[in-house]
N, C-alpha and C positions, 0 to 999 in steps of 0.2 A: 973764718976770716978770709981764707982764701977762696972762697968761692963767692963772699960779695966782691973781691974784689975783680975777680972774671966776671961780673954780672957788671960791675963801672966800666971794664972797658972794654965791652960787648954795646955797651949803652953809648959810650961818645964815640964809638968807632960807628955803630949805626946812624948817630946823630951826625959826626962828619960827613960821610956820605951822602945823607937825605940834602945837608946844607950845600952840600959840590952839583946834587942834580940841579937842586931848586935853582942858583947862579945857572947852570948851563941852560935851564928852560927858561927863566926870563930874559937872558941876555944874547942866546945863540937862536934859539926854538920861536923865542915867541915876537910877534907881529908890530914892530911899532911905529910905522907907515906904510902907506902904499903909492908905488910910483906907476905913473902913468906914462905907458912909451907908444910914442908912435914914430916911425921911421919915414915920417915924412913934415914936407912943411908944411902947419894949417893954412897958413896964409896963399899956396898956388895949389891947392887939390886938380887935377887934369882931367877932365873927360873920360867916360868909360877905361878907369883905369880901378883898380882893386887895391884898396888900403888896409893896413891892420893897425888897431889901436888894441894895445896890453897892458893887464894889470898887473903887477908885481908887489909882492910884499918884500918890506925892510926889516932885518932884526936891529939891533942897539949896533953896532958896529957897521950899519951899513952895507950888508950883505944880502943876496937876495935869496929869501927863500921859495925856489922855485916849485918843491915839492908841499907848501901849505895851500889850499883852497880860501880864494878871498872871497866868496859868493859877491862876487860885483854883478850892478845891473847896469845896464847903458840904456838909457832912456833919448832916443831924438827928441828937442826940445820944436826945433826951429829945423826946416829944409826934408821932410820925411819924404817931401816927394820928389827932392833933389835924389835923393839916395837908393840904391836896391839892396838891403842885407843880405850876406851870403850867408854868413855862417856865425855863431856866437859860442866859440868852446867852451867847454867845462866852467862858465858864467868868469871867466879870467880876460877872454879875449873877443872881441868883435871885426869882422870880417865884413868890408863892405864895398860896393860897387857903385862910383860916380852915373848918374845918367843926364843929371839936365845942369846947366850954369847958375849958380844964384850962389847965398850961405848957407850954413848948416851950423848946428850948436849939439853939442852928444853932451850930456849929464852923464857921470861918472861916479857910482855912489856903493861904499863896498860895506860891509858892516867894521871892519877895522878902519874905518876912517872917520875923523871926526863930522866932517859935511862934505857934501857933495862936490866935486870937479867939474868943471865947462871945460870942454874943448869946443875953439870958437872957430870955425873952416871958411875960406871961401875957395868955392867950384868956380874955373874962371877958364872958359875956351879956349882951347890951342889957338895959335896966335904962328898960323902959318907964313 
């Protein structure tokens, strides 16, 4: 008798625990947007100047987690030869270099995301 009952609460002590990770990895751990930051305005991009647009993932509360990998792809749709790429980190973040005036359109497409992102730019000449 006493050792079923060490064996019930060996069993809902394990079961409490498994159910406290499961809440912590769906709601602190796991993915459930991705936001798109760029620290600049699309609408006045400047001349030979270097921009960076970032992927970031959301958990449930709004949090960013900056330690998960979003394999994001940034695709130029429109203006590829307005633009020079510098550098594209860890498939999270795209690094790029103004060369000529016109628009440009970057497709923004992660696997945690339901469809794909436009960010719509225009490259517009200093205006000395």
């Amino acid at each position: 008798m006493q050792s079923s009952f060490t064996i019930v609460k060996f069993l809902l002590l394990f079961a409490s625990i498994f159910f406290i990770l499961l809440i912590v990895w769906h709601f602190f751990l796991s993915i459930y947007e991705v936001k798109i930051i760029s620290e600049f305005n699309p609408e006045e991009l400047k001349l030979k100047k270097k921009y960076t647009v970032k992927c970031v993932g959301l958990n449930a509360q709004g949090n960013e987690l900056s330690f998960r990998n979003l394999e994001c792809k940034f695709e130029i749709i429109e203006g590829k030869e307005n633009i020079k790429i510098l550098d594209e980190k860890e498939n999270n973040s795209l690094l790029f270099s103004t060369i000529k005036a016109g628009s440009l359109v970057i497709e923004i497409e992660s696997k945690y995301s339901l469809r794909p992102a436009q960010l719509f730019c225009s490259i517009k000449k200093d205006s000395i």
